[in-house]
Backbone bond lengths (Angstrom), bond angles and torsions (degrees), N, CA, C in turn:
res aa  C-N    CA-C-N  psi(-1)  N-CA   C-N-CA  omega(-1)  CA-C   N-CA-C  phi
1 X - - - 1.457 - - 1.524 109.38 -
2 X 1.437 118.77 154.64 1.380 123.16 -170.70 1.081 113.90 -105.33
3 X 1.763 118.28 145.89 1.583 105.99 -165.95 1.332 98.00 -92.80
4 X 1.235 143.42 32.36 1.135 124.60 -167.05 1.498 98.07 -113.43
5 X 1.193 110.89 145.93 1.512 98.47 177.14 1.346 117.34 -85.44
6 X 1.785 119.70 165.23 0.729 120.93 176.76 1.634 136.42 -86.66
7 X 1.378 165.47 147.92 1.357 163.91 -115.96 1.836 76.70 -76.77
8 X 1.405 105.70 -78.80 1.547 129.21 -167.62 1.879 109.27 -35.10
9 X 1.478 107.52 -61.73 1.675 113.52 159.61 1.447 105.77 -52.77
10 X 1.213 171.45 6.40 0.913 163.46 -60.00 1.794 96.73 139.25
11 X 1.280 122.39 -81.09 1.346 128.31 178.88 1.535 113.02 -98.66
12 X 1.504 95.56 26.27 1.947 97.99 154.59 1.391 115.83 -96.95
13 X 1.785 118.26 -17.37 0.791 124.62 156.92 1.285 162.03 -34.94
14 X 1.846 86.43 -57.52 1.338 115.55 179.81 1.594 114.53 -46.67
15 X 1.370 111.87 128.43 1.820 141.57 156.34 1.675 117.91 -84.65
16 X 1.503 103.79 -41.44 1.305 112.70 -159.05 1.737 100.21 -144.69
17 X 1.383 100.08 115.82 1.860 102.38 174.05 1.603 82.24 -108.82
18 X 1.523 104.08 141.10 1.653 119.10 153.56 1.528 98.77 -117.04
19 X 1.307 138.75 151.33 1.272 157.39 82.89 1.593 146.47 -8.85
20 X 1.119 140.75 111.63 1.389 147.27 -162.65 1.541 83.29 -85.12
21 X 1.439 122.07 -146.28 1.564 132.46 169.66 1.058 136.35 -127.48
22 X 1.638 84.22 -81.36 1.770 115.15 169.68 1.611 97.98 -77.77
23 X 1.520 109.89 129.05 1.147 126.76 -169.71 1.383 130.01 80.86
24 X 1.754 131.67 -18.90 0.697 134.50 159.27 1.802 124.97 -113.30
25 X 1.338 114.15 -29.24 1.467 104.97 157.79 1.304 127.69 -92.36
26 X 1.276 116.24 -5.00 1.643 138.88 174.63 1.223 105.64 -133.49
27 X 1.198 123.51 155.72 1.647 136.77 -176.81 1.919 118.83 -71.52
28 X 1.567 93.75 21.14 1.554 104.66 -175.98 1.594 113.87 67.78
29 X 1.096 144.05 -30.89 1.522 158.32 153.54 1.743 93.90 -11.18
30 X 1.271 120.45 126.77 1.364 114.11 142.69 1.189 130.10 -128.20
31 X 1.415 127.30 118.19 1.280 120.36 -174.02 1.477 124.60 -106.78
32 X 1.526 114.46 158.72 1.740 97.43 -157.24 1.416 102.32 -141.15
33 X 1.077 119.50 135.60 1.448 134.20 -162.63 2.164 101.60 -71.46
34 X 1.194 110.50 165.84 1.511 95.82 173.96 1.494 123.46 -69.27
35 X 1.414 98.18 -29.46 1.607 116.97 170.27 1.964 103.08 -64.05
36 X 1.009 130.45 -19.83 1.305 112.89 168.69 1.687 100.38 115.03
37 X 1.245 126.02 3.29 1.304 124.71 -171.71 1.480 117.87 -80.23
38 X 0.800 133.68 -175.49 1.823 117.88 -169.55 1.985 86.46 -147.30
39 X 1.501 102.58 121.30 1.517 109.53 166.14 1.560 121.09 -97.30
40 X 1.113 144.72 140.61 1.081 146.83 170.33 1.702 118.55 -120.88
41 X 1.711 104.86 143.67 1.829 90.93 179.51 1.583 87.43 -111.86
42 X 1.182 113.07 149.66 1.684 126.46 151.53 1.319 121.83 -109.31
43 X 1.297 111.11 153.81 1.487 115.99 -172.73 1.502 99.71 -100.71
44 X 1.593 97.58 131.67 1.493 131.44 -176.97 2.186 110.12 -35.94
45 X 1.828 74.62 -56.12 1.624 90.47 -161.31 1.861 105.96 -73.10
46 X 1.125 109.33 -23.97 1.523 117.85 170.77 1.837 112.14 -70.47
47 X 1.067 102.51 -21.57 1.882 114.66 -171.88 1.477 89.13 -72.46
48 X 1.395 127.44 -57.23 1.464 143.03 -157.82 1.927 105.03 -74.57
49 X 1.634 95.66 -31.35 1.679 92.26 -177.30 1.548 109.95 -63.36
50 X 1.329 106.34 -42.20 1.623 133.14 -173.67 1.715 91.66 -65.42
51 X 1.010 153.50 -50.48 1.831 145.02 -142.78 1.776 75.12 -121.63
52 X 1.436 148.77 -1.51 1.436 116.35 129.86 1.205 128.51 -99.11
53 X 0.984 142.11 -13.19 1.723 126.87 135.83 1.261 130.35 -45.25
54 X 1.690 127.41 -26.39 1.455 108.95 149.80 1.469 110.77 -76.16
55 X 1.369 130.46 -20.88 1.444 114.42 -178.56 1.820 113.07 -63.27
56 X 1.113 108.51 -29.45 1.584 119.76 154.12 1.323 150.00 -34.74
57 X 1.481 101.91 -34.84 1.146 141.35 -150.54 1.438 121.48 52.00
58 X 1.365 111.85 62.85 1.433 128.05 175.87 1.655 111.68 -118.21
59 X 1.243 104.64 90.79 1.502 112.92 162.44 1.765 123.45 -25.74
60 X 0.943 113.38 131.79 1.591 105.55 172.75 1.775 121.18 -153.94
61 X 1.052 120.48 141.27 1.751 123.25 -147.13 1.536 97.54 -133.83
62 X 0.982 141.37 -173.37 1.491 166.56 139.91 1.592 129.49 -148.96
63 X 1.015 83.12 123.28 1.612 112.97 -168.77 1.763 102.23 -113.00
64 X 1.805 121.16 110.35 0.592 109.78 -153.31 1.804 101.58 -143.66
65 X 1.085 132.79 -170.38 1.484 99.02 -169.79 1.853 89.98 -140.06
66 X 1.098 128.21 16.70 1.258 156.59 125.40 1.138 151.62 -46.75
67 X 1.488 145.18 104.47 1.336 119.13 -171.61 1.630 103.29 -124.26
68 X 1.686 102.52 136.81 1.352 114.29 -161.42 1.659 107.45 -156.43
69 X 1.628 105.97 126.32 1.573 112.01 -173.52 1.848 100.77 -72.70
70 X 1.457 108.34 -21.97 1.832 94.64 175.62 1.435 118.33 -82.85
71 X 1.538 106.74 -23.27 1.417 119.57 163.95 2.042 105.72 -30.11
72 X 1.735 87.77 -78.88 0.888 107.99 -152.41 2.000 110.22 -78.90
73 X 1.191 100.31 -3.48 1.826 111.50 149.39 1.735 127.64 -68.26
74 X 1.755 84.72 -50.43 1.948 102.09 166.95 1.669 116.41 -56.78
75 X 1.165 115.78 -23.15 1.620 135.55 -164.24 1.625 93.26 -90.63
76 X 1.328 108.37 -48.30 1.938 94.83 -170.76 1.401 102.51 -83.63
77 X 1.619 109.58 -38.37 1.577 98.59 -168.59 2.204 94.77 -59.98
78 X 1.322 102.20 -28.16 1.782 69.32 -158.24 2.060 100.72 -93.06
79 X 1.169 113.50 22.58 1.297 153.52 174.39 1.541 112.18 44.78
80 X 1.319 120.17 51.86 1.226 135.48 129.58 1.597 147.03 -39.22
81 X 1.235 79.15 94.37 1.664 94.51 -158.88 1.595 113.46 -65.28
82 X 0.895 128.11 -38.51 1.497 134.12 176.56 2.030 108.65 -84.35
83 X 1.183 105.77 122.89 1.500 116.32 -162.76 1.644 101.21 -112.09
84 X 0.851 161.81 67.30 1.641 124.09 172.71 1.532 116.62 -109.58
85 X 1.443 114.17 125.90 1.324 115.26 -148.91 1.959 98.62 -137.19
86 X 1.430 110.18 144.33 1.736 112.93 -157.62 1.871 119.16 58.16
87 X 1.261 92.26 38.37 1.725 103.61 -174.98 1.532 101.55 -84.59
88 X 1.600 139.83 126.07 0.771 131.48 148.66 1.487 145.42 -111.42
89 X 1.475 108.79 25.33 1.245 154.26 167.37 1.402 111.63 -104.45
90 X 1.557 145.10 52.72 1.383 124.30 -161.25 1.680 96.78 -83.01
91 X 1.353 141.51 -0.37 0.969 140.35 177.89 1.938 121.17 -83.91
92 X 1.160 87.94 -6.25 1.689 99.15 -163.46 2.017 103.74 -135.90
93 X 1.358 85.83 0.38 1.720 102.77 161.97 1.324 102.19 -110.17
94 X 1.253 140.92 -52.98 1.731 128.05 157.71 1.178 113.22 -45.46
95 X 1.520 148.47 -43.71 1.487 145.58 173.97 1.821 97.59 -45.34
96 X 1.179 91.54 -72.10 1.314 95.95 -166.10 1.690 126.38 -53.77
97 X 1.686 99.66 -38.18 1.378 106.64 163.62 1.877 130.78 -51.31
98 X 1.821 92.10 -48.44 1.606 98.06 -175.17 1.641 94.80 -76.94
99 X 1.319 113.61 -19.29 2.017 94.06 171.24 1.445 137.43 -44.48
100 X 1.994 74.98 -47.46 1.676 102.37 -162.97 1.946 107.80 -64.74
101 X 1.670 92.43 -42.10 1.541 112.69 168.15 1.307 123.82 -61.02
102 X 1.226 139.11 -42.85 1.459 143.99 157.38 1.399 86.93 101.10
103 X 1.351 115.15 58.49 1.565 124.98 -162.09 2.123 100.85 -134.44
104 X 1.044 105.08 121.43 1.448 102.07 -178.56 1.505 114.13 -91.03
105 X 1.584 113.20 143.70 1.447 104.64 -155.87 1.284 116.17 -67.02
106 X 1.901 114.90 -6.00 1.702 122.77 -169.89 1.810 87.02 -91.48
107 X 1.073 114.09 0.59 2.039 110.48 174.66 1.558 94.52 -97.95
108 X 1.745 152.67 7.75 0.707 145.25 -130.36 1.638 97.09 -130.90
109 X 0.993 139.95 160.86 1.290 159.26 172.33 1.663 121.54 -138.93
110 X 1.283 113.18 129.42 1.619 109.25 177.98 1.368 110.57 -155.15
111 X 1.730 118.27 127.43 1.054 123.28 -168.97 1.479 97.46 -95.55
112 X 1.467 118.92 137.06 1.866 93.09 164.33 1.925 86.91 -147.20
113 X 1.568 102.92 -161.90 1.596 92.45 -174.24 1.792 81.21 -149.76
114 X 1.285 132.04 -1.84 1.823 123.10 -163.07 1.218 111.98 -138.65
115 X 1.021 142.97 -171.50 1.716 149.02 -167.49 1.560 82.67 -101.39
116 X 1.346 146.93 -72.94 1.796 105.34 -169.28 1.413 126.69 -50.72
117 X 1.190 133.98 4.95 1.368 139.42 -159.96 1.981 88.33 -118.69
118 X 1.078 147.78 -26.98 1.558 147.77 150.06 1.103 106.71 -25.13
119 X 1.266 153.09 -116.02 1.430 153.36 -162.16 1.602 106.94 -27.64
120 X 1.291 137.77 -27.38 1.038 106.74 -179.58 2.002 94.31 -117.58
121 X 0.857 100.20 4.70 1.910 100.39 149.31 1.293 114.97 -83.28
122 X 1.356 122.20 -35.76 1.932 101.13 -165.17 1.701 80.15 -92.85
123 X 1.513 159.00 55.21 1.350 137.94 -147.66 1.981 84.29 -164.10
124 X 1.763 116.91 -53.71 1.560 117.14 -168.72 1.326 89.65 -87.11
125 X 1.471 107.94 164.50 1.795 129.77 142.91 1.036 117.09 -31.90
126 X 1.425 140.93 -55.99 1.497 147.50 -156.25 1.357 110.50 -127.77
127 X 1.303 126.19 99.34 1.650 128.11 169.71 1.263 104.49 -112.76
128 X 1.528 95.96 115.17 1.836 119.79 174.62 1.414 118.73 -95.27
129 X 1.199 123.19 152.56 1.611 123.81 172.33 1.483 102.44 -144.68
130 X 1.148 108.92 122.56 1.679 119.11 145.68 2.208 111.01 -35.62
131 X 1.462 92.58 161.27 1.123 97.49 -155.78 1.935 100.65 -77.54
132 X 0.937 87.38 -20.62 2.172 116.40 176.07 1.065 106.63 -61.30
133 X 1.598 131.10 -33.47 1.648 115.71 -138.09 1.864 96.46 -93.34
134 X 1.013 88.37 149.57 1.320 110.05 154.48 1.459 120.95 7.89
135 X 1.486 142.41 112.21 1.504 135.51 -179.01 1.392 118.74 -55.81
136 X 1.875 118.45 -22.37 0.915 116.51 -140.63 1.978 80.02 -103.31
137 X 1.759 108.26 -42.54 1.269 100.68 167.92 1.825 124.62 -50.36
138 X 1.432 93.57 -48.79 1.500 87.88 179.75 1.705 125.08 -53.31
139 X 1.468 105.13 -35.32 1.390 111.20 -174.91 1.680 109.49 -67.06
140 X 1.569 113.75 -7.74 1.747 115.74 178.53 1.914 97.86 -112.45
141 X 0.518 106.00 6.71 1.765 98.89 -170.31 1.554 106.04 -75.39
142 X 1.291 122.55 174.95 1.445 100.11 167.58 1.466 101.30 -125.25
143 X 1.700 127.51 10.32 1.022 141.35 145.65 1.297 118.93 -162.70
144 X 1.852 112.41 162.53 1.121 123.30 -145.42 1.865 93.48 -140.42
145 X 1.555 96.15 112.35 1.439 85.77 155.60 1.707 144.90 -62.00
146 X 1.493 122.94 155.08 1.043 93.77 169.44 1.643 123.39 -98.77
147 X 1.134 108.14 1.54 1.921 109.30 159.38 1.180 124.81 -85.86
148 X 0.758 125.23 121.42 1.906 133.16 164.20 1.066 110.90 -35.48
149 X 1.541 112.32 165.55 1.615 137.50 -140.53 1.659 78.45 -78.08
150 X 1.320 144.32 132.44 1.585 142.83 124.16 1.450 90.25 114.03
151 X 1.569 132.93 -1.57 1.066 132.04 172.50 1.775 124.82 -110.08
152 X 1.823 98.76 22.32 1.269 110.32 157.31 2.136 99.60 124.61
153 X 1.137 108.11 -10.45 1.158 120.49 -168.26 1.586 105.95 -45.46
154 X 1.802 109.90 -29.38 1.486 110.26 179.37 1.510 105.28 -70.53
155 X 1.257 115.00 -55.53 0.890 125.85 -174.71 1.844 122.32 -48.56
156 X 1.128 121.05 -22.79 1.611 145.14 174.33 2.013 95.13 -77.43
157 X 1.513 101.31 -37.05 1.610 96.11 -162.73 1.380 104.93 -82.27
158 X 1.308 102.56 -37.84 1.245 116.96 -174.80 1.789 113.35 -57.88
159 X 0.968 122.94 -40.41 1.616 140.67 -153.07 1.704 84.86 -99.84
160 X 1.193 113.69 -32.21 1.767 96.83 170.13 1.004 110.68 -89.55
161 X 1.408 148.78 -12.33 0.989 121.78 164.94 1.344 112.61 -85.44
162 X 1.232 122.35 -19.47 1.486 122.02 165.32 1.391 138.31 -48.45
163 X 1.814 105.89 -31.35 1.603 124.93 167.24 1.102 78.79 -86.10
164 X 1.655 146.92 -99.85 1.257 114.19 -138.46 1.215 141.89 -53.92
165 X 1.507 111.93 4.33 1.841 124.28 171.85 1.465 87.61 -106.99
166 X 1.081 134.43 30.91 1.836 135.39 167.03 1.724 96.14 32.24
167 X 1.067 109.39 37.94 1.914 110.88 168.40 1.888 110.16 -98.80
168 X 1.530 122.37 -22.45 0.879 119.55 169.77 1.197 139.50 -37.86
169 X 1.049 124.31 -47.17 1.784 148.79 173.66 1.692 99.02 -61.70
170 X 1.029 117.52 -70.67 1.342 124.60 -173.81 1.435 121.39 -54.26
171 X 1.513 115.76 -35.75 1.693 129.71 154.16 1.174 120.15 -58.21
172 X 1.389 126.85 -28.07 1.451 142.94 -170.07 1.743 86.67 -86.39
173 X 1.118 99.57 -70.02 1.349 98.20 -152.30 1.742 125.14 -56.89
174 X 2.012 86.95 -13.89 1.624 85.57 175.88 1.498 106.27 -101.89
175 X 1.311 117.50 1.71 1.326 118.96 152.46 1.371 132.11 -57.85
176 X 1.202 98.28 -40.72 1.780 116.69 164.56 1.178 110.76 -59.21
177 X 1.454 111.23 -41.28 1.682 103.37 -176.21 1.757 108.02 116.37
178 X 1.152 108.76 -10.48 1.583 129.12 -175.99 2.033 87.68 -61.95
């Protein structure tokens, strides 16, 4: 048997999922008004993966290397308490984050899709990638969605780590109304 764990052992773990942005909660696209403003779309069903992992009790943050007032609207509505936004250190903003949390970085989860989002993937337990990101990310991840960045990919990460904390069924089911 192999000591390595597996994707699933891996996100049974998870305490704390963070999120990158551009590219993984939106399809990386940025578009910019003439005034200079920057628009972003997010996907619906990824908003809902994120507000059931805190219904879980799964912490979740974004650390992002961007700074943006819809960002940080998308962040309360899907009620993500940990924000950090124009970070260009995301490796030494996760140190500091899992400190503050009393959270160990193998309890840690991180979605990213580019080479600034590396240091704090080869660093948690669980490094995720959208199906888009980067070859060099995908080749370190320890799983890979198969939807693209803003086209539900959270939402795929999210729901696995949800069966592998066997909380899935029970979220479903009070969704149903059961």
């Amino acid at each position: 048997m192999s000591a390595a764990l597996t994707a699933a052992e891996r996100a049974s773990r998870v305490e704390l999922m963070i999120f990158d942005v551009d590219g993984v909660l939106t399809d990386g696209g940025l578009l910019f008004t003439a005034a200079g403003d920057t628009m972003k779309s997010f996907n619906s069903l990824d908003g809902h993966g994120v507000k059931l992992l805190g219904e879980a009790g799964i912490a979740t943050a974004i650390i992002t290397g961007r700074r943006s007032e819809i960002v940080a609207a998308r962040a309360k509505e899907m009620k993500i308490a940990h924000l950090f936004q124009g970070v260009e250190n995301k490796r030494a903003v996760f140190d500091d984050l899992i400190a503050s949390l009393g959270i160990a970085a193998d309890a840690c989860g991180y979605m990213g899709d580019d080479w600034p989002d590396l240091p704090v993937m080869l660093r948690c337990g669980f490094a995720a990638a959208p199906a888009n990101a980067h070859p060099d990310v995908i080749a370190r991840a320890h799983w890979v969605a198969e939807a693209r960045g803003g086209h539900g990919a959270v939402r795929e990460v999210c729901d696995a780590i949800l069966r592998a904390q066997r909380r899935y069924d029970a979220l479903l089911a009070a969704a149903c109304g059961a």
